[in-house]
PDB file of N, CA, C and O in Angstrom, chain B, residues numbered from 101:
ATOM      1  N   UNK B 101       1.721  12.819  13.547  1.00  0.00           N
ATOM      2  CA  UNK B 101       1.926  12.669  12.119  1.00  0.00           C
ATOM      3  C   UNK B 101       0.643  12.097  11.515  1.00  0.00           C
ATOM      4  O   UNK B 101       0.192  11.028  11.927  1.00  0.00           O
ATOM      5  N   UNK B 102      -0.024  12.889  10.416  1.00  0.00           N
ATOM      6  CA  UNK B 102      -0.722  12.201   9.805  1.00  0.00           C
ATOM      7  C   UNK B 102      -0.775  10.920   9.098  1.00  0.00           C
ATOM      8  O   UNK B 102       0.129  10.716   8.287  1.00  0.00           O
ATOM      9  N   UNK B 103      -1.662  10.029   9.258  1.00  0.00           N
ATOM     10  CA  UNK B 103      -1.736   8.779   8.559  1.00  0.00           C
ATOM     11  C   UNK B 103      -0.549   7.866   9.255  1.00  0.00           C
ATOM     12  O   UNK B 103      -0.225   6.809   8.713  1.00  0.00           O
ATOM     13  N   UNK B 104      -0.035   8.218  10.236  1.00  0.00           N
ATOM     14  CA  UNK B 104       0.139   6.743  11.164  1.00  0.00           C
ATOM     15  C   UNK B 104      -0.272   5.438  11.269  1.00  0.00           C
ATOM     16  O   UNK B 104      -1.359   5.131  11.760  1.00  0.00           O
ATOM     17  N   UNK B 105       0.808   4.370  10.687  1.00  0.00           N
ATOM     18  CA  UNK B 105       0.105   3.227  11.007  1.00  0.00           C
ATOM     19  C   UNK B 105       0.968   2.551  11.547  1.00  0.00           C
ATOM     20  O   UNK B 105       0.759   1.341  11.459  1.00  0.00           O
ATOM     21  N   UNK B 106       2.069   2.913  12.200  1.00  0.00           N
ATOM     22  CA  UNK B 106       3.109   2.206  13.176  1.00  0.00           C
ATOM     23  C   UNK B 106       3.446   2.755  14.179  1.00  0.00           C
ATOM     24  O   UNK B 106       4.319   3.424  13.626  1.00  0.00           O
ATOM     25  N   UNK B 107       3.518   3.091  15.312  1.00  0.00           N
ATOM     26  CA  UNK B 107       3.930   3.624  16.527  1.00  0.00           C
ATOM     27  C   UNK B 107       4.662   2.441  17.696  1.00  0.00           C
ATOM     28  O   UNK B 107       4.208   1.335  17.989  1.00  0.00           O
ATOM     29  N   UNK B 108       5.732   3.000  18.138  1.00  0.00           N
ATOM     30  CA  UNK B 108       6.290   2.296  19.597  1.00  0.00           C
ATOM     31  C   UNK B 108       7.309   3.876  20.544  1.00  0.00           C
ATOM     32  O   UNK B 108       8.040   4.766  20.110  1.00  0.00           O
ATOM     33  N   UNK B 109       6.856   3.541  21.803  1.00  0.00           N
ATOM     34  CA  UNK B 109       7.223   4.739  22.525  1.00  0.00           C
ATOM     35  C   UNK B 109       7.975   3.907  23.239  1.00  0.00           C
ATOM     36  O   UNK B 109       7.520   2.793  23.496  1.00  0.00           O
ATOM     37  N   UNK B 110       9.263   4.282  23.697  1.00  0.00           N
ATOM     38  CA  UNK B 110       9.944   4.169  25.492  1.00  0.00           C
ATOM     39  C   UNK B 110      10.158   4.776  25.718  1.00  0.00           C
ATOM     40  O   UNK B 110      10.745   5.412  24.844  1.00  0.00           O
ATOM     41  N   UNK B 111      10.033   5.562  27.237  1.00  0.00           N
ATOM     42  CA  UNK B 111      10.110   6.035  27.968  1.00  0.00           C
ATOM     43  C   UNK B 111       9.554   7.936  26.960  1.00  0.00           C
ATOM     44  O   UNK B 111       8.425   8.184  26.536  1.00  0.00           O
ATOM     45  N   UNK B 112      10.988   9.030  26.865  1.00  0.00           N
ATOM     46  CA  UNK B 112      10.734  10.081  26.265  1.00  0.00           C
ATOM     47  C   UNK B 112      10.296  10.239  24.496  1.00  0.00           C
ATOM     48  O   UNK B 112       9.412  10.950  24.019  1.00  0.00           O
ATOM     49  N   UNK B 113      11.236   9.329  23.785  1.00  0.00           N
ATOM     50  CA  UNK B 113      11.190   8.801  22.299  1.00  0.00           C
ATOM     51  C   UNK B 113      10.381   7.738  21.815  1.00  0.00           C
ATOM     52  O   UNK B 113      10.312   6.593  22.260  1.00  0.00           O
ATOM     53  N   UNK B 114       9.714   8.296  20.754  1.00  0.00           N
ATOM     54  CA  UNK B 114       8.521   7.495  19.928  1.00  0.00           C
ATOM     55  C   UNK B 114       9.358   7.311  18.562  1.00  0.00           C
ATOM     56  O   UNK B 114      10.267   7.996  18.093  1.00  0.00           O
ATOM     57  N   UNK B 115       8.657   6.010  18.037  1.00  0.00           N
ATOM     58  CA  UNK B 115       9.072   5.855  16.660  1.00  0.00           C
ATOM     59  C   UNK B 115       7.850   5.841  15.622  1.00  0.00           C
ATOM     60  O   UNK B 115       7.240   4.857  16.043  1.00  0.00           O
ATOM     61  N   UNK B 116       7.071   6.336  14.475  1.00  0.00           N
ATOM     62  CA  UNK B 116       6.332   6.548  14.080  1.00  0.00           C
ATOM     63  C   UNK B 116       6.653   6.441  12.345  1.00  0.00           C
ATOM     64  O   UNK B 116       7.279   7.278  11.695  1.00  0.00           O
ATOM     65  N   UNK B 117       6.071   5.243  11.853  1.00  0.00           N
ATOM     66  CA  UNK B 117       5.449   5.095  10.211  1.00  0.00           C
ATOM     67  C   UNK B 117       4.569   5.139   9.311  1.00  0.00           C
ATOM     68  O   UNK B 117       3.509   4.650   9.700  1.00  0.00           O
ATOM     69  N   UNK B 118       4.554   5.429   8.510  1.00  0.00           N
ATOM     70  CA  UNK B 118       3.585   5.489   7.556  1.00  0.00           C
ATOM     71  C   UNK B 118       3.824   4.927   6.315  1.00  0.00           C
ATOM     72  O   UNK B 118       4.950   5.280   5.963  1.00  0.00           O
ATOM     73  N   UNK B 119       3.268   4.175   5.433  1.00  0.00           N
ATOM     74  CA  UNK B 119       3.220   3.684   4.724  1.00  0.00           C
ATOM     75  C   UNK B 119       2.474   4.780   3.489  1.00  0.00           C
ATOM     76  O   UNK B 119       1.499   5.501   3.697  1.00  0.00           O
ATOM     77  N   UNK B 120       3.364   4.636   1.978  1.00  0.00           N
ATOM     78  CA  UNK B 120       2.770   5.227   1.125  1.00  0.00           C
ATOM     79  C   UNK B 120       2.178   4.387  -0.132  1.00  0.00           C
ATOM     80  O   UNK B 120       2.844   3.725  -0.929  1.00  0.00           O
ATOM     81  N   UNK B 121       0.758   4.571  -0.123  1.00  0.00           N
ATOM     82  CA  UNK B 121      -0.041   3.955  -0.990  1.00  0.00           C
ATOM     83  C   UNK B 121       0.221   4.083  -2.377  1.00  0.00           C
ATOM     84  O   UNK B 121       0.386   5.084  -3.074  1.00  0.00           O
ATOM     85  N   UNK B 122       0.227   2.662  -2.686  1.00  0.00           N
ATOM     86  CA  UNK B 122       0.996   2.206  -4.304  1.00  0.00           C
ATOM     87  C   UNK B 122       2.392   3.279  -4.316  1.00  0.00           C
ATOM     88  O   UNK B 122       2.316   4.379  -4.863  1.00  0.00           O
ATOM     89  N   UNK B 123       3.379   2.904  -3.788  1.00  0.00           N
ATOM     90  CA  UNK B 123       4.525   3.370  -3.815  1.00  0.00           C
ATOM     91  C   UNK B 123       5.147   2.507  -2.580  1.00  0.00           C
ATOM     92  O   UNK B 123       4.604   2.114  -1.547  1.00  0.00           O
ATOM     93  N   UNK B 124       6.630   2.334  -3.109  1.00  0.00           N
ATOM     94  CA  UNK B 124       7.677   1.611  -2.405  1.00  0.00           C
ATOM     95  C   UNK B 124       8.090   2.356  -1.508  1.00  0.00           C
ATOM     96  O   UNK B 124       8.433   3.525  -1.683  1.00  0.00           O
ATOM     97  N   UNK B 125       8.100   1.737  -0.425  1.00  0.00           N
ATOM     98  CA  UNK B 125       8.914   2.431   1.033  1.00  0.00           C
ATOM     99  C   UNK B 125       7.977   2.647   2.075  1.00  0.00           C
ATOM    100  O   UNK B 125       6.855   2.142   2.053  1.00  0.00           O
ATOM    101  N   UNK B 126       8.454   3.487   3.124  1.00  0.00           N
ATOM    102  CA  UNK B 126       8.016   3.929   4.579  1.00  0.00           C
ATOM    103  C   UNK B 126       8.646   4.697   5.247  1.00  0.00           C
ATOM    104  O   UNK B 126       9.773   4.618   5.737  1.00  0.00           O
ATOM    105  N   UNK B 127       7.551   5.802   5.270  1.00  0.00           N
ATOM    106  CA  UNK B 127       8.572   7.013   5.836  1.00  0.00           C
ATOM    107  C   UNK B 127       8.101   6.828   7.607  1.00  0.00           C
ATOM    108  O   UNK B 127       7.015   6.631   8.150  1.00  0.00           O
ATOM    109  N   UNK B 128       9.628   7.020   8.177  1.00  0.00           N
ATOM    110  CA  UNK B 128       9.720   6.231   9.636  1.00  0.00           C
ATOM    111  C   UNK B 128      10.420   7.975  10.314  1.00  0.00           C
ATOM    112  O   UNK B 128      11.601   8.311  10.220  1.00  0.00           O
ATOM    113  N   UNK B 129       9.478   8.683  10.854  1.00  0.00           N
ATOM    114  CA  UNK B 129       9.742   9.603  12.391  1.00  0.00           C
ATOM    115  C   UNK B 129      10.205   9.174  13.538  1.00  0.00           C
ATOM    116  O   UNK B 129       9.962   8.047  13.970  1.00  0.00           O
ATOM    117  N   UNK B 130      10.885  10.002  14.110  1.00  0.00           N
ATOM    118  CA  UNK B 130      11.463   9.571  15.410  1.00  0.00           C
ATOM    119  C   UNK B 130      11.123  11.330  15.905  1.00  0.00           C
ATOM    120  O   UNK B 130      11.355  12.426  15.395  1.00  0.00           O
ATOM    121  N   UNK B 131      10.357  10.774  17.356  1.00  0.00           N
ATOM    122  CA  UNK B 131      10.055  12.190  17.931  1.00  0.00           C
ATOM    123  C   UNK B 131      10.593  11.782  19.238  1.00  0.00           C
ATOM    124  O   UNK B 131      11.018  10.669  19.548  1.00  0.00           O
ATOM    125  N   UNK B 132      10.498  13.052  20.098  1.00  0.00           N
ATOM    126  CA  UNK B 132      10.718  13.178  21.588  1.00  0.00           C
ATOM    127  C   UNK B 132      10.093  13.436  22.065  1.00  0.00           C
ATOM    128  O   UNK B 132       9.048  13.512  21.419  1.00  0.00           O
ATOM    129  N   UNK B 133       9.966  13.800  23.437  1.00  0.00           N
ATOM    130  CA  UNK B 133       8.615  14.478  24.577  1.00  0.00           C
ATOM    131  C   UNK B 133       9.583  15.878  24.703  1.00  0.00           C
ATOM    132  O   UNK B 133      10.788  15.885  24.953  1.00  0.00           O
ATOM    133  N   UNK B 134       8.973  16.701  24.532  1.00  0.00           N
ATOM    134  CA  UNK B 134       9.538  17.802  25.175  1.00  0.00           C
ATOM    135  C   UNK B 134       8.477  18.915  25.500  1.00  0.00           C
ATOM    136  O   UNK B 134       7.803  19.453  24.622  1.00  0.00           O
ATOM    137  N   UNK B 135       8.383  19.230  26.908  1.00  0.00           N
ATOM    138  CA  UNK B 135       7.518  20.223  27.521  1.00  0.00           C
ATOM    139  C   UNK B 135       6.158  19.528  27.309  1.00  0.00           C
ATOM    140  O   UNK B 135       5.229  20.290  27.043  1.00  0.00           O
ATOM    141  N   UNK B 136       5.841  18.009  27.394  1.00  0.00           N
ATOM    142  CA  UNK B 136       4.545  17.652  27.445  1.00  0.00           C
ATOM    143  C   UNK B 136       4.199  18.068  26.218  1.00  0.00           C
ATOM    144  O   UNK B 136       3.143  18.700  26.170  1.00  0.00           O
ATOM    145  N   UNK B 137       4.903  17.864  24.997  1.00  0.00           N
ATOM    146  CA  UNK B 137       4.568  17.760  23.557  1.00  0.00           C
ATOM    147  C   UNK B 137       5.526  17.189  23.172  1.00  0.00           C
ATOM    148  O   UNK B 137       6.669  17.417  23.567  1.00  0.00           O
ATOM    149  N   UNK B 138       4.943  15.672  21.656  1.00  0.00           N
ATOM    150  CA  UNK B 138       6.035  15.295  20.866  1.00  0.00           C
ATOM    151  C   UNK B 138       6.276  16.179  19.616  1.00  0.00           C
ATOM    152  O   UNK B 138       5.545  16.735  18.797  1.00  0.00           O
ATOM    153  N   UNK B 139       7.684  16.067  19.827  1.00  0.00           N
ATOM    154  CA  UNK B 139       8.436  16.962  18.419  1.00  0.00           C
ATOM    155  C   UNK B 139       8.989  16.283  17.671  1.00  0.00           C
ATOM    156  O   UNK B 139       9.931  15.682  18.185  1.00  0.00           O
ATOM    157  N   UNK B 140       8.756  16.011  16.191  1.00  0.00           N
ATOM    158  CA  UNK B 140       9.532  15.255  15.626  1.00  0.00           C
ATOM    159  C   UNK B 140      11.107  15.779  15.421  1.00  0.00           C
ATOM    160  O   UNK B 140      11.716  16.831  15.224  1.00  0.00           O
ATOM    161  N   UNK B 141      11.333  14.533  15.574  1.00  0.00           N
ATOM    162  CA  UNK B 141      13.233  15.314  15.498  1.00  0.00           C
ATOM    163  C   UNK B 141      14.079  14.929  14.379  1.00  0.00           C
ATOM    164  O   UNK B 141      15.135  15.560  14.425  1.00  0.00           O
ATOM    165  N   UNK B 142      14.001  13.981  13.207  1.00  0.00           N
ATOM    166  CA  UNK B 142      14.111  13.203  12.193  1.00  0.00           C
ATOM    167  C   UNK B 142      13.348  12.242  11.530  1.00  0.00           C
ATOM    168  O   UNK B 142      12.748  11.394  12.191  1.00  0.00           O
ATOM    169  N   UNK B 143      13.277  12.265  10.038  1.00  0.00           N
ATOM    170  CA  UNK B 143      12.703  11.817   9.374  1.00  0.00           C
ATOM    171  C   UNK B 143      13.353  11.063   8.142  1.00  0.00           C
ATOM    172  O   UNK B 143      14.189  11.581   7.401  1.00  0.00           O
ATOM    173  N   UNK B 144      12.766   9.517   7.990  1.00  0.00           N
ATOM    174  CA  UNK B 144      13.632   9.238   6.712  1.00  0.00           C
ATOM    175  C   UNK B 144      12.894   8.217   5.631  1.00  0.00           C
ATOM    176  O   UNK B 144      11.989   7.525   6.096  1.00  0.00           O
ATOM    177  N   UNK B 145      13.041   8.150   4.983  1.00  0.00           N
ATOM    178  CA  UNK B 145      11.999   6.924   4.010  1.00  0.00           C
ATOM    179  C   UNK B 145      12.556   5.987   3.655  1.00  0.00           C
ATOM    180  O   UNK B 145      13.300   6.069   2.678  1.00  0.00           O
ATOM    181  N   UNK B 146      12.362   4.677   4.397  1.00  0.00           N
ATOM    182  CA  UNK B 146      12.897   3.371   4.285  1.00  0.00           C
ATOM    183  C   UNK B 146      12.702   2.441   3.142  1.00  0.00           C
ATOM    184  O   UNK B 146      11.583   1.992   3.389  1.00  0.00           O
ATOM    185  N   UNK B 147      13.029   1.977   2.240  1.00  0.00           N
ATOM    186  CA  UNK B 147      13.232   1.024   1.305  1.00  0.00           C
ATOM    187  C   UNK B 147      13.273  -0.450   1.551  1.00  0.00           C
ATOM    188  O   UNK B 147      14.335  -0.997   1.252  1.00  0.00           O
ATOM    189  N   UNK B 148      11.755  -1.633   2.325  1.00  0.00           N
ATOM    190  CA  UNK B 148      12.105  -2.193   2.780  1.00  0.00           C
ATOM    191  C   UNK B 148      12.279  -3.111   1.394  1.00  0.00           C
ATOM    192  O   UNK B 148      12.123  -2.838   0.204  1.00  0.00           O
ATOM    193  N   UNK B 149      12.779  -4.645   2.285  1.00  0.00           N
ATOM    194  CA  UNK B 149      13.357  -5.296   1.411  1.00  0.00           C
ATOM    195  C   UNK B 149      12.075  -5.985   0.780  1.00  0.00           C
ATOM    196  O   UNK B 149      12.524  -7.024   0.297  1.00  0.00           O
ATOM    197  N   UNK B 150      10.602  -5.941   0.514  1.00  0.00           N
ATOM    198  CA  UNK B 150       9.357  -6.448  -0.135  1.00  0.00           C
ATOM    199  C   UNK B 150       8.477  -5.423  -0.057  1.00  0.00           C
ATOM    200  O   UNK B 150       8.951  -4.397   0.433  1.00  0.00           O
ATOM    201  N   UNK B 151       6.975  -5.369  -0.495  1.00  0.00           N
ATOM    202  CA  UNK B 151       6.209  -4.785  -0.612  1.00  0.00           C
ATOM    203  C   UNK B 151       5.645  -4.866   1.020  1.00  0.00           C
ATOM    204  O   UNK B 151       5.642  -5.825   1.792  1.00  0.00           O
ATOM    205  N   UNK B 152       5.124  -3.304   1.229  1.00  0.00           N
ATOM    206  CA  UNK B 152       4.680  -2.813   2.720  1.00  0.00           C
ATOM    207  C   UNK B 152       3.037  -2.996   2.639  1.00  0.00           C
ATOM    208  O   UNK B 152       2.250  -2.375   1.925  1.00  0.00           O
ATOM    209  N   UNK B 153       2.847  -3.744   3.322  1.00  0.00           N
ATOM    210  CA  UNK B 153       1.354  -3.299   3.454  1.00  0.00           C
ATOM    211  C   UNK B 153       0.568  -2.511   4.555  1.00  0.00           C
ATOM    212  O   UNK B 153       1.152  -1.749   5.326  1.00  0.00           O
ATOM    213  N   UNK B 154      -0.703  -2.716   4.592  1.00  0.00           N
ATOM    214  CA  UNK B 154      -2.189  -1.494   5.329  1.00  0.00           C
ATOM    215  C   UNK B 154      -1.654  -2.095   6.498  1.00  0.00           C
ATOM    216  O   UNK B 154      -1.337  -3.243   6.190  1.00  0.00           O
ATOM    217  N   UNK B 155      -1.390  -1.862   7.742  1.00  0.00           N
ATOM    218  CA  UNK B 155      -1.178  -2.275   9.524  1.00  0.00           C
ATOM    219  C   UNK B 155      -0.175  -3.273   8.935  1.00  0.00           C
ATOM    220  O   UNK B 155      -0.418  -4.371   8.434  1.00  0.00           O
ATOM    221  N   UNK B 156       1.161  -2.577   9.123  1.00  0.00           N
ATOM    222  CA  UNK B 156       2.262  -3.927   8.961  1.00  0.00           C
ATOM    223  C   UNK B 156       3.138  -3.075   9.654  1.00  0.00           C
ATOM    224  O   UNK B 156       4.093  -3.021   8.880  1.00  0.00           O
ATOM    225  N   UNK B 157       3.482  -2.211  10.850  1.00  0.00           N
ATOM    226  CA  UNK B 157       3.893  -2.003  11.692  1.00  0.00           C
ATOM    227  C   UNK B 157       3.316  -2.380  13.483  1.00  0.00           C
ATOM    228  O   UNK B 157       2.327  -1.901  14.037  1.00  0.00           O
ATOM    229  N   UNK B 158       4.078  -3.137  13.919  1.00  0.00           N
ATOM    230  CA  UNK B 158       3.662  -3.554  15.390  1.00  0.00           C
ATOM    231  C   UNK B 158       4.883  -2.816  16.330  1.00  0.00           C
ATOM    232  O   UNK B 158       6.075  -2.924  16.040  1.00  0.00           O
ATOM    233  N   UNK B 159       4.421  -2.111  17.412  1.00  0.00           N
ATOM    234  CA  UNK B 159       5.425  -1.650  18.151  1.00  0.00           C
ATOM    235  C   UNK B 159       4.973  -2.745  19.398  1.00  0.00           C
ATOM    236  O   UNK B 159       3.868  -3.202  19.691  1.00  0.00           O
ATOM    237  N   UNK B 160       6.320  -2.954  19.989  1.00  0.00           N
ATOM    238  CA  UNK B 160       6.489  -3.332  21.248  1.00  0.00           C
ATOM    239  C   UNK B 160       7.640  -3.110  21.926  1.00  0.00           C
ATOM    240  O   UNK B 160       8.693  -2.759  21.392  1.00  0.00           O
ATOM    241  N   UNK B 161       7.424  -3.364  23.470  1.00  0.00           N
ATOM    242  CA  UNK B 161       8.502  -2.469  24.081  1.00  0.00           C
ATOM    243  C   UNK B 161       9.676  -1.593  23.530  1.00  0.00           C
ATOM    244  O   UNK B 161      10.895  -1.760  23.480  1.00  0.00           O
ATOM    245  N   UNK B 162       8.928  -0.712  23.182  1.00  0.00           N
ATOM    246  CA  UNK B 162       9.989   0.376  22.871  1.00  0.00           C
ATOM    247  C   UNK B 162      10.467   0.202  21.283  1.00  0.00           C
ATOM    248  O   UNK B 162      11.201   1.027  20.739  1.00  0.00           O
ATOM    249  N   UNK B 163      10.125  -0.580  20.844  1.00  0.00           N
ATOM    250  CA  UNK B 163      10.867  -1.443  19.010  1.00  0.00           C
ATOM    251  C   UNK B 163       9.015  -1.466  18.401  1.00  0.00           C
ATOM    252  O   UNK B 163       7.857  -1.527  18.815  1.00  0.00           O
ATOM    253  N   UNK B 164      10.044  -1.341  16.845  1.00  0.00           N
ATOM    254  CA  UNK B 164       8.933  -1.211  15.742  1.00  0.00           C
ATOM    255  C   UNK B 164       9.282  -2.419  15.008  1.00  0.00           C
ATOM    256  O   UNK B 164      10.469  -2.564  14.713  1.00  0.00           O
ATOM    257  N   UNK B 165       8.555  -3.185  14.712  1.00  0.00           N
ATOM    258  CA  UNK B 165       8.619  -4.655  13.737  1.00  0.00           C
ATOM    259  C   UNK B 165       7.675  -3.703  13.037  1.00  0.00           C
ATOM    260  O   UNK B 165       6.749  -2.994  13.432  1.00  0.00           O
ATOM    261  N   UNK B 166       8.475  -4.033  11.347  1.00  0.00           N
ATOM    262  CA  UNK B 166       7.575  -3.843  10.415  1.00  0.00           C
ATOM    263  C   UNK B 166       7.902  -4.889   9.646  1.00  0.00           C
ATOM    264  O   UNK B 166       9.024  -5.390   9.585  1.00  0.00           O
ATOM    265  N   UNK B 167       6.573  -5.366   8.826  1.00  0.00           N
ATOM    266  CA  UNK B 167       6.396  -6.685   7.799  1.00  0.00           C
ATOM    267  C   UNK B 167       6.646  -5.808   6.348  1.00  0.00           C
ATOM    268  O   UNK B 167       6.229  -4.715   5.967  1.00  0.00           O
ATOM    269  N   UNK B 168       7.615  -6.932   5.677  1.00  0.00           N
ATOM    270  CA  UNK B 168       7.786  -5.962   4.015  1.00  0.00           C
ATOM    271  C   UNK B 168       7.781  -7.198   3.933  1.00  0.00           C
ATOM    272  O   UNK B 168       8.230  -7.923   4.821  1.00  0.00           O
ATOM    273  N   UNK B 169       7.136  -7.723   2.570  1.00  0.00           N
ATOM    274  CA  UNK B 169       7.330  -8.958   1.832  1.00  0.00           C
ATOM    275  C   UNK B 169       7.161 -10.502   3.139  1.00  0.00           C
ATOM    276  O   UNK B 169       6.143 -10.854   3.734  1.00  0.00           O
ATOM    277  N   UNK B 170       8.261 -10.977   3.193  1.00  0.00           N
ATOM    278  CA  UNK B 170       8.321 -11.903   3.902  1.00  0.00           C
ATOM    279  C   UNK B 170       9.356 -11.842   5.033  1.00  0.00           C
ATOM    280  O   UNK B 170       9.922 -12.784   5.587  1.00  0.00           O
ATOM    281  N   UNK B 171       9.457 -10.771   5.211  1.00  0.00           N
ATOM    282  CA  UNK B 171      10.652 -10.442   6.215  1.00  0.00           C
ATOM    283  C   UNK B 171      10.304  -9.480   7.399  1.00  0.00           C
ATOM    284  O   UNK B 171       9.739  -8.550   6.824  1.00  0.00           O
ATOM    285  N   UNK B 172      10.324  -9.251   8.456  1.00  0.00           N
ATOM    286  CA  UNK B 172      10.686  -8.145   9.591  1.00  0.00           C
ATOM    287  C   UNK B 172      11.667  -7.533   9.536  1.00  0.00           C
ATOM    288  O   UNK B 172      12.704  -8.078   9.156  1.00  0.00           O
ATOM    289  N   UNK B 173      11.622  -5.918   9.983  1.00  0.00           N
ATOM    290  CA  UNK B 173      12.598  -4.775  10.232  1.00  0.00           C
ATOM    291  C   UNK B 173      12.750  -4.760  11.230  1.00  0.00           C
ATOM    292  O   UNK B 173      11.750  -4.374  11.835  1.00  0.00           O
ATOM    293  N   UNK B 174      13.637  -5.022  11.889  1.00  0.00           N
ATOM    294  CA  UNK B 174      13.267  -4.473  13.794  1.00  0.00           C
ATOM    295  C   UNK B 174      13.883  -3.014  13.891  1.00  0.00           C
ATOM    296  O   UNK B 174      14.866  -2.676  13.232  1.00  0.00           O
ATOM    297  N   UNK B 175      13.072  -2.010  14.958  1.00  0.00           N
ATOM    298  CA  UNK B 175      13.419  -0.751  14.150  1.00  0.00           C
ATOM    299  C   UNK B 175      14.065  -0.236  15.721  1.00  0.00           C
ATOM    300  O   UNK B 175      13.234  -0.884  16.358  1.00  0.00           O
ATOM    301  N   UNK B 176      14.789   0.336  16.663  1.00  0.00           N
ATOM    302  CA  UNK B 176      15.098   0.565  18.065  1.00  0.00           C
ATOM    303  C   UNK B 176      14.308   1.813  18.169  1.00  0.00           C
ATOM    304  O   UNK B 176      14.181   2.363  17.076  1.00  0.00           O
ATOM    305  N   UNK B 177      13.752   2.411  19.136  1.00  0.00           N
ATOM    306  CA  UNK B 177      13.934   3.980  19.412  1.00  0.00           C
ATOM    307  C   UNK B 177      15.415   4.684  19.771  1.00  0.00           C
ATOM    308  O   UNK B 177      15.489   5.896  19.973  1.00  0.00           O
TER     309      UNK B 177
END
């Protein structure tokens, strides 16, 4: 996905965000591995609860923390 600035993978499923400049929200992908390529398989644009900023997605094991305002999203694959 172009303009990625959040990624967390486990195992086959990735979770993937992007943030849209001067505009509210974050559109958040969820892909799979299939045949040694990811496919995105759903897509949706999140409404967090504050303003998103530039690198405010951290993936770790397998989960996406994203920063809106003063709060964390914890996101699962």
């Amino acid at each position: 996905m172009r303009d990625t600035d959040g990624i967390a993978v486990r195992g086959n499923r990735m979770l993937l965000t992007r943030r849209f400049h001067n505009r509210p929200g974050v559109e958040l992908s969820r892909a799979e591995l299939v045949d040694d390529a990811w496919v995105i398989t759903t897509q949706e644009k999140l409404r967090p609860p504050g303003p998103v900023v530039m690198h405010c997605a951290q993936g770790r094991d397998g989960c996406l923390w994203l920063r809106a305002g003063d709060s964390w999203l914890h996101i699962e694959t």
